[in-house]
C-alpha positions in Angstrom: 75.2 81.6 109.2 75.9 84.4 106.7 79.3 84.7 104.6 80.3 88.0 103.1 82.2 88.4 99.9 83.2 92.0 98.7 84.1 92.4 95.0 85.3 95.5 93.1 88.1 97.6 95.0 91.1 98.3 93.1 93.6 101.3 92.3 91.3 104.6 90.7 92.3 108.1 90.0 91.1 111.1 91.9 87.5 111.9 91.2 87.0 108.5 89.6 84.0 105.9 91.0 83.7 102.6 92.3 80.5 100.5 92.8 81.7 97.7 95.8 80.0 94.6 95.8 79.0 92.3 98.9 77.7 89.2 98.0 76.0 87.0 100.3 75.5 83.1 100.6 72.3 82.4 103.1 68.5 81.9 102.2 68.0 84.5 104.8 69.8 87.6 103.2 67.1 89.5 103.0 66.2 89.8 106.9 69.7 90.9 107.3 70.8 94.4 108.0 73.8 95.1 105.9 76.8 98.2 106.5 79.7 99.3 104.7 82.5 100.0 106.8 86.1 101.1 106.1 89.3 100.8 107.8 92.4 102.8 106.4 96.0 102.5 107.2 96.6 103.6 111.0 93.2 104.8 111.6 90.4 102.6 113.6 87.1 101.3 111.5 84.5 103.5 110.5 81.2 103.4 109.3 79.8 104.3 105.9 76.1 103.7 105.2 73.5 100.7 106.5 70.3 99.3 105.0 68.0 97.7 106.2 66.3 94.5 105.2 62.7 96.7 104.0 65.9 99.6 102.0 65.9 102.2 104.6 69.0 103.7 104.7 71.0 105.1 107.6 74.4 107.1 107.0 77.0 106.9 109.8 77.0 110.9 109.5 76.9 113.7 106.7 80.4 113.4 105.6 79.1 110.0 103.8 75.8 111.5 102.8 76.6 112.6 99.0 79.3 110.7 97.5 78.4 107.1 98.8 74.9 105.6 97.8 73.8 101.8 99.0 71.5 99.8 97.3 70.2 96.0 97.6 69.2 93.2 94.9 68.2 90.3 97.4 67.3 88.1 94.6 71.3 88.5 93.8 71.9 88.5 97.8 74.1 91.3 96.8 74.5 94.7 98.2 76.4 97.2 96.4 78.1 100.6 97.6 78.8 103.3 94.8 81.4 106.0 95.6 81.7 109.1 94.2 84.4 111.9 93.4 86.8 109.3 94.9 89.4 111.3 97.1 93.0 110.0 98.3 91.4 110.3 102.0 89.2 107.2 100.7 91.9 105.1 100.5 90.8 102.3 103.0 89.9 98.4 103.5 86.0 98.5 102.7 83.9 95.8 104.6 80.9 94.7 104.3 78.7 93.3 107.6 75.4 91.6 108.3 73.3 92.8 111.0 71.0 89.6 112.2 68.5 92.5 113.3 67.4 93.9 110.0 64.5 96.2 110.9 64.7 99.9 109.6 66.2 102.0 110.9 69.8 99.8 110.6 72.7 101.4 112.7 75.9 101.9 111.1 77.9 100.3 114.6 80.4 97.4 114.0 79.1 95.8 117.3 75.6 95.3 116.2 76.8 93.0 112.9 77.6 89.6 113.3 79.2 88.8 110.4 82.0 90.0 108.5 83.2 89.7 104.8 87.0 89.9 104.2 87.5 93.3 103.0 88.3 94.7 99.5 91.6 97.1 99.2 90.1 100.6 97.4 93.1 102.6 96.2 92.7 106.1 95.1 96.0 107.8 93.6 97.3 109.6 90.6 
């Protein structure tokens, strides 16, 4: 059993930055896959970026390629999600996921993670 807790959303300005959090309570959060997935008002879930337990990183597609960056610190059982040049359009509820499969390369599908944090609320308006 995994449990997810995302940290740092809030309201930002256009072109500002964010760094999201995901900490994670387990003793085996570093064989996890993790993904950062959004969901914004009206629209279905997305995905964002994946790594996997060894760091590889796997973008859902080029849209997310420059502006998002994912890193890990397992010895915080954290994993963090920067965003760049923050844009209205970003405005979303940003979820973090554990994949029990954590080899490289991680897939950036909601079906293949098992468990879910609650979501942090990332704002982005003047």
């Amino acid at each position: 059993q995994l449990q997810l807790v995302e940290s740092g959303g809030g309201l930002v300005q256009p072109g500002g930055s964010l760094t999201l959090s995901c900490a994670a309570s387990g003793s085996t959060f570093d064989t996890y896959a993790i993904g950062w997935f959004r969901q914004a008002p009206g629209k279905e879930r997305e995905g964002i970026k994946c790594i996997s337990s060894s760091g590889g990183v796997t973008n859902y597609d080029d849209t997310v390629k420059g502006r998002f960056t994912i890193s890990r610190d397992n010895a915080k059982n954290t994993v963090y999600l920067q965003i760049n040049s923050l844009d209205p359009e970003d405005t979303a509820v940003y979820y973090c996921a554990a994949d029990p499969w954590g080899e490289s390369p991680c897939a950036v599908v909601a079906s293949s993670y098992k468990f879910w944090g609650q979501g942090t609320q990332v704002t982005v308006s003047s």
